[in-house]
C-alpha positions as CSV (number, residue, x, y, z in Angstrom):
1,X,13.2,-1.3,-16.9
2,X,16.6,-0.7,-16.8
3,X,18.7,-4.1,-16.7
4,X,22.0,-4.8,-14.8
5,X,24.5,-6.6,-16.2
6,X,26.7,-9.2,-14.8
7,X,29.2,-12.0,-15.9
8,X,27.8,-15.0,-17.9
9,X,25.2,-13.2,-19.7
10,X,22.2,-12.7,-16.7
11,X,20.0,-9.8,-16.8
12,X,17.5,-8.3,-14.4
13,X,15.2,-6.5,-15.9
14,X,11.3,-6.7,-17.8
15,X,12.7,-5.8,-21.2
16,X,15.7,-7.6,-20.7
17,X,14.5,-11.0,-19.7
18,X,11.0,-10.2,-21.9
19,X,10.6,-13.7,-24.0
20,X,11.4,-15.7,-20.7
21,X,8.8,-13.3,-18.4
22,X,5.9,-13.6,-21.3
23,X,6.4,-17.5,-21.1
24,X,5.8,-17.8,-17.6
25,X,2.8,-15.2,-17.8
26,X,1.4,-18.2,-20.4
27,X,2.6,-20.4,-18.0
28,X,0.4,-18.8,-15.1
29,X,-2.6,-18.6,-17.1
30,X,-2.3,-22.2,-17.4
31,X,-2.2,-22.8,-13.6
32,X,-5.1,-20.3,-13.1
33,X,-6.8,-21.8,-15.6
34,X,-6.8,-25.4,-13.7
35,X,-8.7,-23.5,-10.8
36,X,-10.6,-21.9,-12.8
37,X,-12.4,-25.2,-13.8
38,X,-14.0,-25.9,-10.6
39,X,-15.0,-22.5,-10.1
40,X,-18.9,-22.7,-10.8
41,X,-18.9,-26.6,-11.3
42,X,-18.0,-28.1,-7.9
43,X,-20.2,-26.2,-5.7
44,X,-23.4,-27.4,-8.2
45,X,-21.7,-30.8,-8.4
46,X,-21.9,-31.5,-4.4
47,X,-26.0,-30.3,-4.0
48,X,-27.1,-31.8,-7.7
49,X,-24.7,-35.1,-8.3
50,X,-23.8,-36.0,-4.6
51,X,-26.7,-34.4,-2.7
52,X,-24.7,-32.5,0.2
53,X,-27.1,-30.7,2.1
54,X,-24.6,-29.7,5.1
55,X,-22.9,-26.6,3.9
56,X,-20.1,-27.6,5.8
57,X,-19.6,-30.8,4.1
58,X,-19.8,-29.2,0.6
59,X,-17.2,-27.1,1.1
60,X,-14.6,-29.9,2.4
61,X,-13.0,-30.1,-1.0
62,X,-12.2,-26.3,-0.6
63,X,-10.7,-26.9,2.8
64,X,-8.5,-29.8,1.5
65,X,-7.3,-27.5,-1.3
66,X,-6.4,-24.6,0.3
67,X,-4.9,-26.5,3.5
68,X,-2.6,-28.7,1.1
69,X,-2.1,-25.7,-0.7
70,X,-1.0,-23.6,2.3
71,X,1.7,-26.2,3.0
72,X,3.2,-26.8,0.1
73,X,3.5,-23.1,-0.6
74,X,5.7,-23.2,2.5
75,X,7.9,-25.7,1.0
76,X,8.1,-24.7,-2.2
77,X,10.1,-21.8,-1.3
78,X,12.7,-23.9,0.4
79,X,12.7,-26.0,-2.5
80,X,13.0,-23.4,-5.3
81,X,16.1,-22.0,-3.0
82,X,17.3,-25.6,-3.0
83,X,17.0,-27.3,-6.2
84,X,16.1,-24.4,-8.5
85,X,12.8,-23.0,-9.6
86,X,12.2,-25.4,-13.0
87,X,12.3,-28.5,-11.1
88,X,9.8,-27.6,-8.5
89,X,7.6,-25.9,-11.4
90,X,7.8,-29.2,-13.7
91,X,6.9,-31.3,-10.8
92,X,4.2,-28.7,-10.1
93,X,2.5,-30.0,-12.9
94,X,3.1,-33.8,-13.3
95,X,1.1,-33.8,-10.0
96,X,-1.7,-31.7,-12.0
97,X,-2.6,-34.8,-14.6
98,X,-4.8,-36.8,-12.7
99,X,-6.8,-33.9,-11.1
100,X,-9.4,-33.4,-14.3
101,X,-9.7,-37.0,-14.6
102,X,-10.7,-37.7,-11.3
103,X,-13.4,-35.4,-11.2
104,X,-14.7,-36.9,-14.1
105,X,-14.7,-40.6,-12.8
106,X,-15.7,-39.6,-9.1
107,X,-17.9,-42.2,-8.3
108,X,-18.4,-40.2,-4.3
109,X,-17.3,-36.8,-2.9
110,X,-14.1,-38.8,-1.1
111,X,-13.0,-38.6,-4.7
112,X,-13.3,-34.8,-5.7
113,X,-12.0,-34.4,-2.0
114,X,-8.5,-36.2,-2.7
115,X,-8.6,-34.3,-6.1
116,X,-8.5,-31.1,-4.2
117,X,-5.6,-32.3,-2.4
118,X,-3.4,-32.8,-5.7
119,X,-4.9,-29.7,-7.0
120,X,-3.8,-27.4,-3.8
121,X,-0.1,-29.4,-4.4
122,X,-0.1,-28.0,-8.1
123,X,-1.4,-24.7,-7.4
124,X,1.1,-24.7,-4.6
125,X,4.1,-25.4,-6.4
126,X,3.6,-24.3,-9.6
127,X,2.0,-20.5,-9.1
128,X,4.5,-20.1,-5.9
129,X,7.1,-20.6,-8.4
130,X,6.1,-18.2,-11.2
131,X,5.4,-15.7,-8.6
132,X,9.1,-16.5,-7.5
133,X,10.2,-17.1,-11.1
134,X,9.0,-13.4,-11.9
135,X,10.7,-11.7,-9.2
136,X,14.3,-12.9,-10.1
137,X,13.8,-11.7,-13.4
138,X,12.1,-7.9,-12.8
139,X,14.6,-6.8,-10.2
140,X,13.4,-4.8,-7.8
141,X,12.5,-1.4,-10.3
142,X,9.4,-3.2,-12.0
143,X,8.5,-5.5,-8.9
144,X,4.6,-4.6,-8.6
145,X,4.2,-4.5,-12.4
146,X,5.4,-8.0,-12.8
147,X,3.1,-9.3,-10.0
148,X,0.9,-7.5,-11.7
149,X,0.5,-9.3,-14.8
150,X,1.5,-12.8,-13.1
151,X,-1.6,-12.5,-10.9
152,X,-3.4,-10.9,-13.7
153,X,-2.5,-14.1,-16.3
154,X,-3.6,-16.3,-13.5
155,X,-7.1,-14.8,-12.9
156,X,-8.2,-14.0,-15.6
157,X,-7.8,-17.3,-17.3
158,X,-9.7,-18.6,-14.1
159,X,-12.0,-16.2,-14.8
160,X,-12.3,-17.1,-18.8
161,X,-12.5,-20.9,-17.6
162,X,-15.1,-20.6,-15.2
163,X,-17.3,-18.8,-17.6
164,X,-16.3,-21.7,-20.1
165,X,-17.2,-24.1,-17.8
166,X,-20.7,-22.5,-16.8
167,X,-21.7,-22.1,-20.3
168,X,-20.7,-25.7,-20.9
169,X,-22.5,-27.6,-17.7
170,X,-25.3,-25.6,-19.1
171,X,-25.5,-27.3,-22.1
172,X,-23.9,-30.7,-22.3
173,X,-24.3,-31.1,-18.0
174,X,-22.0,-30.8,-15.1
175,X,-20.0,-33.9,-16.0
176,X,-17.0,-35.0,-18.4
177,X,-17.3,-32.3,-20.5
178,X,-16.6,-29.2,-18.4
179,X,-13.6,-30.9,-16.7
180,X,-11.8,-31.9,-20.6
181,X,-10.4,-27.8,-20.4
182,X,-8.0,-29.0,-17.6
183,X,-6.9,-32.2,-18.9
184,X,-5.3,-29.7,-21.8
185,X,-4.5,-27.2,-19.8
186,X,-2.6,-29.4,-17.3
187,X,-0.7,-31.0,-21.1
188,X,0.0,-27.9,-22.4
189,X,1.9,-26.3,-18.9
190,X,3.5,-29.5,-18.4
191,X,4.6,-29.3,-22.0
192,X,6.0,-25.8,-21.6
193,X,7.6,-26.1,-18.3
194,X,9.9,-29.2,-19.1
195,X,10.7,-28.0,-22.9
196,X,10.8,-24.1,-22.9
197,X,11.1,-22.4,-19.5
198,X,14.6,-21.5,-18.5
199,X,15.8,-21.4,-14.7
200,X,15.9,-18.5,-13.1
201,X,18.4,-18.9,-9.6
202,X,20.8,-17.3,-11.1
203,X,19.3,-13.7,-11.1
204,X,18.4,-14.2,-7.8
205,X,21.8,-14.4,-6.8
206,X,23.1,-11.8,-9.0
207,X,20.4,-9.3,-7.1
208,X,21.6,-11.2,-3.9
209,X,25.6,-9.6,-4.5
210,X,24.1,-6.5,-5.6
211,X,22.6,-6.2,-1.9
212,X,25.1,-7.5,0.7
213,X,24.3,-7.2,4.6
214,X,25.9,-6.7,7.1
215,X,27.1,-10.1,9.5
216,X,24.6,-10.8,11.5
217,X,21.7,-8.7,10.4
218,X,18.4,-10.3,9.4
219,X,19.2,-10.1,5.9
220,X,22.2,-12.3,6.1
221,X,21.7,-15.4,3.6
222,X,21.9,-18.2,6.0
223,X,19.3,-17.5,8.1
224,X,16.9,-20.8,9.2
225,X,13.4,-21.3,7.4
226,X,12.3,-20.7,10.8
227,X,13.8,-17.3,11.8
228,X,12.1,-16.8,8.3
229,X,9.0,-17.6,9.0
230,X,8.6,-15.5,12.4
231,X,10.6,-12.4,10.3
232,X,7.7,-12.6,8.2
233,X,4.7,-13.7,10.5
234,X,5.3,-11.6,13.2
235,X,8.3,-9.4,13.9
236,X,8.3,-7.4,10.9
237,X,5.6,-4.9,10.7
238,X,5.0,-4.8,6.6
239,X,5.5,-8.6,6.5
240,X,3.1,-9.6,9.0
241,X,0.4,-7.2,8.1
242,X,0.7,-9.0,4.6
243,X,0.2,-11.8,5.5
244,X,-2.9,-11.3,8.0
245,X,-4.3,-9.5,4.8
246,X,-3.6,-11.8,2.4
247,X,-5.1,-15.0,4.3
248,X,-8.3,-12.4,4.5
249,X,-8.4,-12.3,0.9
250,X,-8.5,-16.1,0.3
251,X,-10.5,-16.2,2.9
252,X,-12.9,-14.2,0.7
253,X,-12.6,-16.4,-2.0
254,X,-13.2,-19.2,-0.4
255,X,-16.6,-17.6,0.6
256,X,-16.8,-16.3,-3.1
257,X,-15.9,-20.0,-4.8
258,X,-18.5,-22.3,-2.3
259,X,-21.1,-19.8,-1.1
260,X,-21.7,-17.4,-3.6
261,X,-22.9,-20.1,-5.9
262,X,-25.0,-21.9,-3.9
263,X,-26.6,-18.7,-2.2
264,X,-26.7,-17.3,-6.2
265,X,-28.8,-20.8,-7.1
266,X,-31.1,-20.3,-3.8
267,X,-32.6,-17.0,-5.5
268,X,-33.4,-19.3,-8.6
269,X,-30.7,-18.1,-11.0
270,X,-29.7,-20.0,-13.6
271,X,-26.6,-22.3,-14.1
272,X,-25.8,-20.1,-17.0
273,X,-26.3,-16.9,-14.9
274,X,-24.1,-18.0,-12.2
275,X,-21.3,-18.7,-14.2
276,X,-21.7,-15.3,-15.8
277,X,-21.5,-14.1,-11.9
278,X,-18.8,-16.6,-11.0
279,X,-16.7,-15.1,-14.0
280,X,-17.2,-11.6,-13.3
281,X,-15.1,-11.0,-10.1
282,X,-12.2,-12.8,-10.9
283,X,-12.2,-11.3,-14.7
284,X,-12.2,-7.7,-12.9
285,X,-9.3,-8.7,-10.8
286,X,-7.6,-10.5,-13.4
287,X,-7.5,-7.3,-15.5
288,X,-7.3,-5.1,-13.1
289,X,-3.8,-6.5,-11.8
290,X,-2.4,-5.1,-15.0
291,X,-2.9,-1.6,-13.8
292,X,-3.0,-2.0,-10.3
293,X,0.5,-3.7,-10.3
294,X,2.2,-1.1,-11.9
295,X,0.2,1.8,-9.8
296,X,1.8,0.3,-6.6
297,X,5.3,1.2,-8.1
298,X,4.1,4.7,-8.3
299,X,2.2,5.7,-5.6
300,X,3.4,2.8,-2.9
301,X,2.0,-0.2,-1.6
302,X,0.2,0.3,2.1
303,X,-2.6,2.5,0.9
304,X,-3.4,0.4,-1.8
305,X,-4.1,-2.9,0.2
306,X,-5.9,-0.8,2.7
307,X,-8.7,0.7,0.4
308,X,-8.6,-2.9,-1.3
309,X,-9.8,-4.6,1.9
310,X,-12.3,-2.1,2.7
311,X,-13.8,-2.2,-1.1
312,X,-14.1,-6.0,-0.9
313,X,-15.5,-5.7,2.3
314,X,-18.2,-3.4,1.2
315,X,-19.0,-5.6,-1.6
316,X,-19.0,-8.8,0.1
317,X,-21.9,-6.7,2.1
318,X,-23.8,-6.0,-1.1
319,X,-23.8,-9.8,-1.7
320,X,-25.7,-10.2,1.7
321,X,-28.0,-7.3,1.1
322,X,-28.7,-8.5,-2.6
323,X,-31.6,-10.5,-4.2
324,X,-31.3,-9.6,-8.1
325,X,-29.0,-10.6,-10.8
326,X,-27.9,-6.5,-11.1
327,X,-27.3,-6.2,-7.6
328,X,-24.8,-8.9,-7.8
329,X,-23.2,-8.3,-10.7
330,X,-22.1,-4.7,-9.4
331,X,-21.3,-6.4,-6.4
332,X,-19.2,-8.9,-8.1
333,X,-17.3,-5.9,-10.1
334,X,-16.4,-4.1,-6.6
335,X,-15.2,-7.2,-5.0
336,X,-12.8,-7.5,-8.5
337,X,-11.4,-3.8,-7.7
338,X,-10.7,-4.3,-4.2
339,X,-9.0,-7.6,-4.8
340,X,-6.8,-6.3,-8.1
341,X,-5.4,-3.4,-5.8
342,X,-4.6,-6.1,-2.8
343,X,-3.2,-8.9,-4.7
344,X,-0.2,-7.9,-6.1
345,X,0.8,-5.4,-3.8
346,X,1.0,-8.0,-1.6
347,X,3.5,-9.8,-3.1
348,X,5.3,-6.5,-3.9
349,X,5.7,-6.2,-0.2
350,X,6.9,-9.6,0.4
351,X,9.6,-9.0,-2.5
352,X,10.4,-5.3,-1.4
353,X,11.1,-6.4,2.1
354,X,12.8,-9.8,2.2
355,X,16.5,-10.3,0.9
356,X,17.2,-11.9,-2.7
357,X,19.1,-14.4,-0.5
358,X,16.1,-15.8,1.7
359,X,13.2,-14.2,-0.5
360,X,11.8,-17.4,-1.8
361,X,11.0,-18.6,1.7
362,X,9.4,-15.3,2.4
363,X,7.0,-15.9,-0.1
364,X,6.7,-19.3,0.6
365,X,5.7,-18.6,4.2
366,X,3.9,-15.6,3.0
367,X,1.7,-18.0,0.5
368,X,1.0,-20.4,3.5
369,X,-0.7,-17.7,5.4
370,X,-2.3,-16.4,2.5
371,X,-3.7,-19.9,1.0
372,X,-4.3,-20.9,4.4
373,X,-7.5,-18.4,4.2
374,X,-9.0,-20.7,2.0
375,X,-9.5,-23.7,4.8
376,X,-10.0,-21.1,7.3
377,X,-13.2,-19.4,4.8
378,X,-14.1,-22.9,3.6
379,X,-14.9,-24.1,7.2
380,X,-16.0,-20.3,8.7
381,X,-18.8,-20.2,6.2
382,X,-19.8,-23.6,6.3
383,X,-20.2,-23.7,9.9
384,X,-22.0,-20.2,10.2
385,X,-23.9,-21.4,6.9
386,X,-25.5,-24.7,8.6
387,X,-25.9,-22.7,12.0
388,X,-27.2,-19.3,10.8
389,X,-27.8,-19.4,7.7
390,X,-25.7,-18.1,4.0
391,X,-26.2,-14.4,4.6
392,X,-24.8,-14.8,8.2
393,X,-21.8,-16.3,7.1
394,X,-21.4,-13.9,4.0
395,X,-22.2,-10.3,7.1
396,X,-19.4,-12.0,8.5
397,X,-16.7,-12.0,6.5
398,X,-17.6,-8.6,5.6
399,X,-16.7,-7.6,8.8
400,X,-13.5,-9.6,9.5
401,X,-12.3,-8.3,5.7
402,X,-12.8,-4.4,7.0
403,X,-11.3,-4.8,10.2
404,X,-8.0,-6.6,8.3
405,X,-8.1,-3.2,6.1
406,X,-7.9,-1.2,9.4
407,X,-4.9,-3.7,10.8
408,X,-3.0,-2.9,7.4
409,X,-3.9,1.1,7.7
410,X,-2.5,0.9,11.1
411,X,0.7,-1.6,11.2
412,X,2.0,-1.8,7.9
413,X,4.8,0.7,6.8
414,X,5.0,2.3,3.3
415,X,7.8,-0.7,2.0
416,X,7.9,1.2,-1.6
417,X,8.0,5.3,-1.2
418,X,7.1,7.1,-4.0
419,X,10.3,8.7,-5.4
């Protein structure tokens, strides 16, 4: 954790920058924790309150969120790089007030729909910017272990909300009281953003003059958000293989947060039960970020995502093959292991690879593929759910999930050798 020091008083570093870096873990919890609210709710919400019996129109609200998500993670990047981090975080969650509140009132599905919308703007701008917030203040020695416990503050509060959430739609129903967590969670980061986080720019241009580039090369500061966007899409080999994986791995969660549920209820399990299930994967990742975070700075990044992928993809296949509470549970736990070793390596690769001067965009475009997965699962499964069936669309995602593993095993380069 060692910490460089330049004029004015900026520090990289974990220790050095520690009160400001556990403030925006809180901070991420907070955001995770607005997600986490829908988690077990919505998917009940659409079959038992509006009576959607098209899978493919249940799932719309997951679409609209990770498609508006998607984008604004795109811009949010530009706008971090533009205007500062803190602005774009604050903003992040004056747009997060009216979400709980309009899933309470929803008098029709067009409502929880548009809610979606704001929500996927929130997520968007608020966790791309912790994540962004994060890297300027590790420096590139700690990289994975601070993604590690910025994804892992974010997921497991999902996690602890959903179960939350379950356990209180069990007892008081599935409406106001489950959705009254995120009207004081979006207060509370709101609160915390505008009065207590710091900016943090300015140790993103103090690692910038620590790396200069040579004129011309891809690293050089004034490149376009376009030339960014195909550096990191396509042309690089480590970029682009991150980003195919990490639009996978939404697109898993999609499947996890609007299938699992309702294929979970079709056996007969309780509301309770299901939010125990619902809780259980993320709560694994969430924790498991902690130590897979920091792993990745020892042992490297590429073989990490790979035997992610293919662990997820084996436990997504357990879902299909399963019919009893145990069965799922243990598949739930595997699916929380493969995505704790993906996740934060991930964004390790993006923030190994990309400059300090055009980094933010790199995640930004990075976070577009990646949230992206959630439209792209919402509408996969739904279609192949109405057409074939759950367990179709759950073999299938299993499959694309393996074959991502196998792209990562066989494009990506090692962006983080062990010393």
């Amino acid at each position: 954790m060692t910490a460089t020091v330049p004029e004015h008083g900026i520090r990289l570093g974990l220790r050095a920058n520690l009160a400001q870096f556990t403030l925006l873990v809180a901070v991420n919890a907070l955001v995770g924790g607005m997600l986490g609210q829908e988690r077990v709710v919505l998917p009940l919400l659409a079959a038992d309150v509006f009576h959607l019996s098209a899978y493919t129109a249940s799932l719309t609200y997951i679409a609209a969120f990770g498609a508006t998500k998607a984008i604004t993670n795109f811009f949010a990047g530009t706008l971090c790089d533009r205007y500062g981090r803190k602005p774009v975080l604050v903003a992040g969650w004056l747009i997060a007030l009216p979400v709980p509140l309009l899933l309470i009132w929803a008098p029709a599905w067009s409502w929880v729909v548009a809610a979606n919308v704001l929500l996927g703007m929130n997520q968007g701008l608020t966790w791309s910017t912790t994540v962004i917030m994060k890297i300027d203040l590790a420096g590139p020695a700690r990289r994975g272990l601070a993604m590690g416990f910025n994804e892992a503050a974010g997921y497991v509060a999902l996690a602890a909300t959903a179960m939350a959430t379950g356990a209180i739609a069990a007892r008081a129903g599935l409406r106001p009281e489950p959705f009254l967590l995120g009207i004081a969670y979006a207060a509370l980061g709101l609160g915390l953003s505008l009065l207590v986080v710091r900016e943090t720019r300015g140790h993103a241009r103090l690692e910038a003059a620590d790396h200069p580039s040579p004129a011309g090369s891809d690293h050089h500061e004034h490149l376009t958000t376009a030339r960014i966007a195909w550096i990191t899409s396509v042309r690089d080999k480590a970029l682009s293989a991150a980003s195919q994986a990490g639009m996978v791995n939404n697109l898993n969660d999609a499947l996890a947060w609007g299938v699992f549920p309702l294929l979970f209820a079709a056996h007969g399990l309780s509301v309770a039960r299901i939010g125990i299930l619902g809780a259980l994967y993320p709560a694994v990742w969430g924790f498991g970020q902690l130590l897979t975070g920091w792993w990745s700075d020892r042992v490297g990044r590429k073989h990490l995502i790979t035997a992610g992928m293919l662990i997820q993809a084996a436990a997504i296949a357990l879902v299909a093959l399963g019919t009893t509470f145990p069965l799922w549970a243990t598949a739930q736990i595997l699916l929380g292991v493969g995505t704790a070793l993906v996740y934060p390596t991930l964004l390790a690769v993006i923030g190994d690879v990309a400059h300090p001067a055009w980094r933010a965009r790199a995640v930004g475009v990075y976070r577009l593929w990646r949230d992206g997965g959630f439209a792209v699962g919402a509408l996969l499964a739904g279609i192949l759910a109405d057409a074939y069936g759950l367990t179709t669309a759950v073999w299938t995602v299993a499959a694309l999930t393996a074959v991502s593993g196998l792209v990562v095993a066989t494009r990506m380069y090692e962006t983080h050798p062990r010393p």
